[in-house]
C-alpha positions as CSV (number, residue, x, y, z in Angstrom):
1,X,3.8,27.7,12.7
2,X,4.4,31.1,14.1
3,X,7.5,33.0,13.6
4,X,8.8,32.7,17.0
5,X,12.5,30.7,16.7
6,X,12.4,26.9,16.6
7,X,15.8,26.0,17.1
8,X,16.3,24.2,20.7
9,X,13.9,22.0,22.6
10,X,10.1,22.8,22.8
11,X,10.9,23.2,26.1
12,X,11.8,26.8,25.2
13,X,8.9,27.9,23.7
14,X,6.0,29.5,25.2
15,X,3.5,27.5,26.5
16,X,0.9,28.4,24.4
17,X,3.0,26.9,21.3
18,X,3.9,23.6,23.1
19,X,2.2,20.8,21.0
20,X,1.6,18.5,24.4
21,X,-0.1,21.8,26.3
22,X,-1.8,22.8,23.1
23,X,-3.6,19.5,23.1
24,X,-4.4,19.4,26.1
25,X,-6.1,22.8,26.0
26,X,-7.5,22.7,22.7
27,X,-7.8,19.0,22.0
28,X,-5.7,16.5,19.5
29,X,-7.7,17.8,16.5
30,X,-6.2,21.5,17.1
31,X,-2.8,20.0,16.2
32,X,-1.1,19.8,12.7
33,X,0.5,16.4,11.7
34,X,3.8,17.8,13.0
35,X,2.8,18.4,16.0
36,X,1.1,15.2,17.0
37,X,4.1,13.2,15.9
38,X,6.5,15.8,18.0
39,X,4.5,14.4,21.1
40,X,5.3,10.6,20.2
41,X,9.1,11.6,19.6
42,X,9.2,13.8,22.5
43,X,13.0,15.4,21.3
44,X,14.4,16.1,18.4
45,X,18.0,16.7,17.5
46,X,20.5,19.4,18.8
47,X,19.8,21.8,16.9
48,X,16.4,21.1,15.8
49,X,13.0,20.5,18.3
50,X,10.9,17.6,17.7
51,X,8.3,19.3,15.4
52,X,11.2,20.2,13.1
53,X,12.2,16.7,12.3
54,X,8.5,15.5,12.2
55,X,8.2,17.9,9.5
56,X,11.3,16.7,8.1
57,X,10.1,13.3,8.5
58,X,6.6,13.7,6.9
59,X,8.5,15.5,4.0
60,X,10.7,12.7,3.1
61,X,8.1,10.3,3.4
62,X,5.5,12.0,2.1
63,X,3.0,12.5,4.5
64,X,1.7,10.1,6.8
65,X,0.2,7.5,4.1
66,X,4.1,7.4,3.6
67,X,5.0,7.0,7.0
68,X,2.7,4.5,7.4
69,X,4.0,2.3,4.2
70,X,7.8,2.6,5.4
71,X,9.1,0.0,7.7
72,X,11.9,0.9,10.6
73,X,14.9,0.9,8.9
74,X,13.6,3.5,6.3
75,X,12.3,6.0,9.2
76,X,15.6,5.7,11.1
77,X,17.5,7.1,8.1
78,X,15.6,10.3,8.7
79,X,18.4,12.6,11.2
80,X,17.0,12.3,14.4
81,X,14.9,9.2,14.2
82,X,16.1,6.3,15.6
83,X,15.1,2.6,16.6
84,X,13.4,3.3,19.5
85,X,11.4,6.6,18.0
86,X,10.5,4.3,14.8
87,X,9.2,1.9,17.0
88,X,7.1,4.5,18.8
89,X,5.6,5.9,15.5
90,X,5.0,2.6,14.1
91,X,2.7,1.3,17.4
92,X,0.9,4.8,17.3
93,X,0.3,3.9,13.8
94,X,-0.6,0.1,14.3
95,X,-3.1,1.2,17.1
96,X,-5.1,4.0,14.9
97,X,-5.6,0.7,12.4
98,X,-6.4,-1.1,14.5
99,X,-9.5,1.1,16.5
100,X,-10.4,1.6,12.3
101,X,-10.3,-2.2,12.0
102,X,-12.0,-3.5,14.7
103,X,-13.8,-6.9,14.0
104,X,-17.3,-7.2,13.2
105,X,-19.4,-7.3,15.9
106,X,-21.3,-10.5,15.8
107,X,-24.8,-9.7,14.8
108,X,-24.1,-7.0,12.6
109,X,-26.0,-7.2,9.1
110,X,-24.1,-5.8,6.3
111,X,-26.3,-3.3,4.3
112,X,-24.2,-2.6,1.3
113,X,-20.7,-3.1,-0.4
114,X,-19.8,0.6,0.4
115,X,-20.2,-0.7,4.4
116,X,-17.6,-3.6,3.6
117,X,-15.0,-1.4,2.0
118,X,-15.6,1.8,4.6
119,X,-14.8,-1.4,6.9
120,X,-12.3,-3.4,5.8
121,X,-10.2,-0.4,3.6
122,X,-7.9,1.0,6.4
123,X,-7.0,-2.7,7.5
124,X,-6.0,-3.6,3.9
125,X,-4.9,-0.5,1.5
126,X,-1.3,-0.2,2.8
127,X,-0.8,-3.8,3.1
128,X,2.4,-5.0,0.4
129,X,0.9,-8.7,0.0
130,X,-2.4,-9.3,-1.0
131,X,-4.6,-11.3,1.8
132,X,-7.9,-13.0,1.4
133,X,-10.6,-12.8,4.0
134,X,-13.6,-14.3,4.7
135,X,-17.2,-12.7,6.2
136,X,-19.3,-15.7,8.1
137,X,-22.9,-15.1,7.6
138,X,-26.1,-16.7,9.5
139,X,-29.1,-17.5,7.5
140,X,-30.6,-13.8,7.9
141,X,-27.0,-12.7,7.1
142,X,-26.0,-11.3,9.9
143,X,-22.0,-11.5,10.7
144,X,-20.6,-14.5,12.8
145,X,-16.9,-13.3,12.2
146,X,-14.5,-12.8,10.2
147,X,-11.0,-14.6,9.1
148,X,-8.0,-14.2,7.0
149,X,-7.6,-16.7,4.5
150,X,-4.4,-16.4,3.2
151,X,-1.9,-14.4,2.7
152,X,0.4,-14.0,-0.5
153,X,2.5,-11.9,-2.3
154,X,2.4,-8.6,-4.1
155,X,0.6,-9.4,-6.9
156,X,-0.5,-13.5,-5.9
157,X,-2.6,-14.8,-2.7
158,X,-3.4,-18.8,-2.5
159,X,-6.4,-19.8,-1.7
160,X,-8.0,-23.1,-2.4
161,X,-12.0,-23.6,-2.0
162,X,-11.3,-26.7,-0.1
163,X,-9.8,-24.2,2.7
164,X,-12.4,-21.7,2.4
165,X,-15.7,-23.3,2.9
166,X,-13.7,-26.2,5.6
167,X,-14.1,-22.6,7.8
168,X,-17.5,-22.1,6.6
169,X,-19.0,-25.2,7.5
170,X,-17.3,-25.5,10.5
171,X,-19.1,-22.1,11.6
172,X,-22.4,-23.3,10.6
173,X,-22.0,-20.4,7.7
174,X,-25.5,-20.0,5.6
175,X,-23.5,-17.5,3.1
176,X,-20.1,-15.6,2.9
177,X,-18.3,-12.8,1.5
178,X,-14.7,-12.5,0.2
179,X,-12.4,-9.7,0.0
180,X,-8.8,-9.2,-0.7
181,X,-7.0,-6.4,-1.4
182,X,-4.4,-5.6,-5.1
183,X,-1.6,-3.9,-3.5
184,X,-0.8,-1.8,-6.4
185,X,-3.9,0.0,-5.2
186,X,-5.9,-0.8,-8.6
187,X,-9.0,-2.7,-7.5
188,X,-9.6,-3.9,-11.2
189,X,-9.9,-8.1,-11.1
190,X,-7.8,-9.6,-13.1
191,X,-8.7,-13.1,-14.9
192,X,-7.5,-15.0,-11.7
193,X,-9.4,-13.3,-9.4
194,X,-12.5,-13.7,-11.9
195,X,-12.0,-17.4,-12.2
196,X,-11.2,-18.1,-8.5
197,X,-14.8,-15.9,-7.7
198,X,-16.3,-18.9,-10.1
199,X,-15.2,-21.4,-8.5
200,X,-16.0,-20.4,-5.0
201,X,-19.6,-19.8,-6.2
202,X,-20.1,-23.4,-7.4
203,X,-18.5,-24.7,-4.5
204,X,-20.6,-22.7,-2.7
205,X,-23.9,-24.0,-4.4
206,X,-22.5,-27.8,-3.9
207,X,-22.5,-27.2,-0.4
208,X,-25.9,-25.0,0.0
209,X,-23.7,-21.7,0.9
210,X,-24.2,-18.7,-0.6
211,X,-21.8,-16.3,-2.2
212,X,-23.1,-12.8,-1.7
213,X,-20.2,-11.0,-3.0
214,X,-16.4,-10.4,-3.6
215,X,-14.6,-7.2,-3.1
216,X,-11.4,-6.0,-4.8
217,X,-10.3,-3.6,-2.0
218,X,-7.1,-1.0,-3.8
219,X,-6.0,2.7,-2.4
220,X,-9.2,4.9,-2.3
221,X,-12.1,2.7,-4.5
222,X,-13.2,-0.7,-5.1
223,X,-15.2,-3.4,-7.1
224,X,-17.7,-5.4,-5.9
225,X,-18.6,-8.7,-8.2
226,X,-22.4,-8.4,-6.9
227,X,-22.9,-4.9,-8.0
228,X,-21.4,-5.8,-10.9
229,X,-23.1,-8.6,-11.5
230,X,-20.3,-10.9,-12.0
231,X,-21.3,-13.7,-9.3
232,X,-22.4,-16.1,-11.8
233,X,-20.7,-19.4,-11.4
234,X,-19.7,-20.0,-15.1
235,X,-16.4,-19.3,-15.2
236,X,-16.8,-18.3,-18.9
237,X,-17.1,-14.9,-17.4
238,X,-13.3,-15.0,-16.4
239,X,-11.8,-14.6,-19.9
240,X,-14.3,-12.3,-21.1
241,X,-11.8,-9.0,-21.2
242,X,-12.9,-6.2,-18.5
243,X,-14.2,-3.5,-21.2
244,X,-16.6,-5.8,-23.0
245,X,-18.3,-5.9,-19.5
246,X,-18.2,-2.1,-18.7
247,X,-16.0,-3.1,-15.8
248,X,-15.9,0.3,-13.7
249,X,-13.6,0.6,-10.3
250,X,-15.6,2.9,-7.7
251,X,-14.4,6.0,-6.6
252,X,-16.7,7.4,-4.4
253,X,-20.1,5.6,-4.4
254,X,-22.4,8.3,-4.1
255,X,-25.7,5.8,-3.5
256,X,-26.1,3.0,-1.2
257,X,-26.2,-0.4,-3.1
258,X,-28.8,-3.2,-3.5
259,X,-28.9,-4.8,0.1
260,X,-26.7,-7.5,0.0
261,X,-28.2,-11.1,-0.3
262,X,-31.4,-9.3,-1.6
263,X,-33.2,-11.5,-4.1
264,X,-32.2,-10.1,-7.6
265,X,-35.3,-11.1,-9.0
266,X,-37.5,-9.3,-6.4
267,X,-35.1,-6.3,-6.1
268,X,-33.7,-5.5,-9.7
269,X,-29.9,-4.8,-9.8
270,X,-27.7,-3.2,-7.6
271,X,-27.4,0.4,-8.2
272,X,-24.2,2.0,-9.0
C-alpha cells in the first residue's frame, strides 16, 4: 500500500492505485489479497474504502483459508460486510473450488496417489463433515467418474459396502478407489477407517473388483493405504496400533509413487 490517504471511496484515488484499473492493466496476479476482494465488495464503509475492510476482513479471519471456512453470518459481523457482500465472497469462493475440482475427465488414467490428492484436496480440505467418494475404473483403469458416497459428520461418515460396489457394478467398474477426507485436517486412519478399507477389499474380491487404494485426504498431506501397503483384506491389520506399522502422514511427496494398479509382484513396492 502506498502512503497516499485511504480514507473515502477508491473512487478518490489515482487511477494507477485503483485495484479494478490495476487489474486490468497489470492482470489479477498483480493484486494483493485485499485488493482482489475490494473488487468483489465494490464499497466499503463511510469512512473506510473497500480495501480497508478487506484487510480488516482477512485479519479477523485469518486470511483467506479463514474466509473460506466461515459461513455468512460470521463474515457479516465484520463492519462493513453484510448479507449481500457475504454472499458475493462466498460464490467467488465456491467458483475458484470449483475450476480446482473439476470432475475427472472420463478416460483419464490415474498415475499416482500424489495425482488423487493434488485432485481431490481443494474439494475436500475445508469441508466440516467428512464425505466418502468413490473413483470408477475400466479394466485398463482409466476413470469412468466419480461419486460421493456419503456424507457424515465431523469425525463419522456411513458407508456400507452394500452401497458402494451397488454403484460399481452398476457402472460396469473393473476396480475403484476411495477417498474421504478427516476434517480435523490429520490424515492419520483411525481403526474404523482401517477396518472399513478391509471390508471393502473383500467385498471387492467377492465381486471380481479391485481395490487399488484409499486415501485419507487432511489440510496439506495425506495417506494412501497402497503406498502403505495396508490393502490387505484381513482386517487383522485394523487393530494393529499405527506405530508398529511405521504409519507416516505425507507432507510433501517428493517422488512419484508406484503406478497405481501396478502388479506388486512385477513392480516392488510403492516408493515413498
Amino acid at each position: 500500500m502506498s502512503a497516499i490517504s485511504r480514507g473515502g471511496g477508491i473512487s478518490r484515488w489515482p487511477e494507477s492505485e485503483r485495484p479494478r484499473e490495476r487489474l486490468i492493466r497489470e492482470g489479477s496476479e498483480s493484486l494483493t489479497d485485499a485488493q482482489l476482494l475490494a473488487i468483489l465488495l465494490r464499497v466499503g464503509r463511510p469512512d473506510s474504502s473497500a480495501v480497508e475492510v478487506a484487510m480488516e476482513l482477512l485479519a479477523q479471519l485469518e486470511g483467506l483459508q479463514g474466509l473460506s471456512n466461515r459461513g455468512l453470518d460470521e463474515l457479516c459481523q465484520v463492519p462493513g460486510i453484510g448479507p449481500a457482500k457475504a454472499a458475493q465472497l462466498k460464490a467467488a469462493i465456491e467458483l475458484g473450488k470449483r475450476v480446482l475440482t473439476a470432475p475427472l475427465a472420463t478416460g483419464t488414467r490415474i498415475g499416482s496417489s500424489l495425482d488423487l490428492f493434488r485432485h481431490y484436496h481443494p474439494r475436500l480440505r475445508d469441508l466440516r463433515y467428512e464425505v466418502f467418494v468413490i473413483v470408477l475404473l475400466d479394466a485398463k483403469h482409466h476413470v469412468i467418474r466419480d461419486a460421493t458416497v456419503s456424507k457424515g459428520s465431523l469425525t463419522l461418515s456411513i458407508v456400507h459396502p452394500r452401497d458402494v460396489f451397488n454403484l460399481a457394478v452398476r457402472e460396469s467398474a473393473a476396480a475403484v478407489i476411495f477417498l474421504h477426507n478427516h476434517p480435523s485436517g490429520d490424515p492419520q486412519p483411525s481403526a474404523e477407517d482401517r477396518t472399513l478399507t478391509a471390508r471393502l477389499v473383500s467385498a471387492g474380491e467377492v465381486l471380481g473388483i479391485r481395490v487399488l487404494d484409499h486415501l485419507v485426504v487432511g489440510d496439506g498431506r495425506y495417506v494412501s493405504f497402497a503406498d502403505q501397503g495396508w490393502l490387505a483384506a484381513q482386517p487383522d491389520h485394523a487393530d494393529r496400533p499405527a506405530d508398529a506399522k511405521g504409519e507416516r502422514a505425507r507432507r510433501r511427496p517428493v517422488r512419484r509413487t508406484e503406478e497405481i494398479g501396478r502388479d506388486p509382484s512385477k513392480s516392488g513396492r510403492a516408493q515413498t
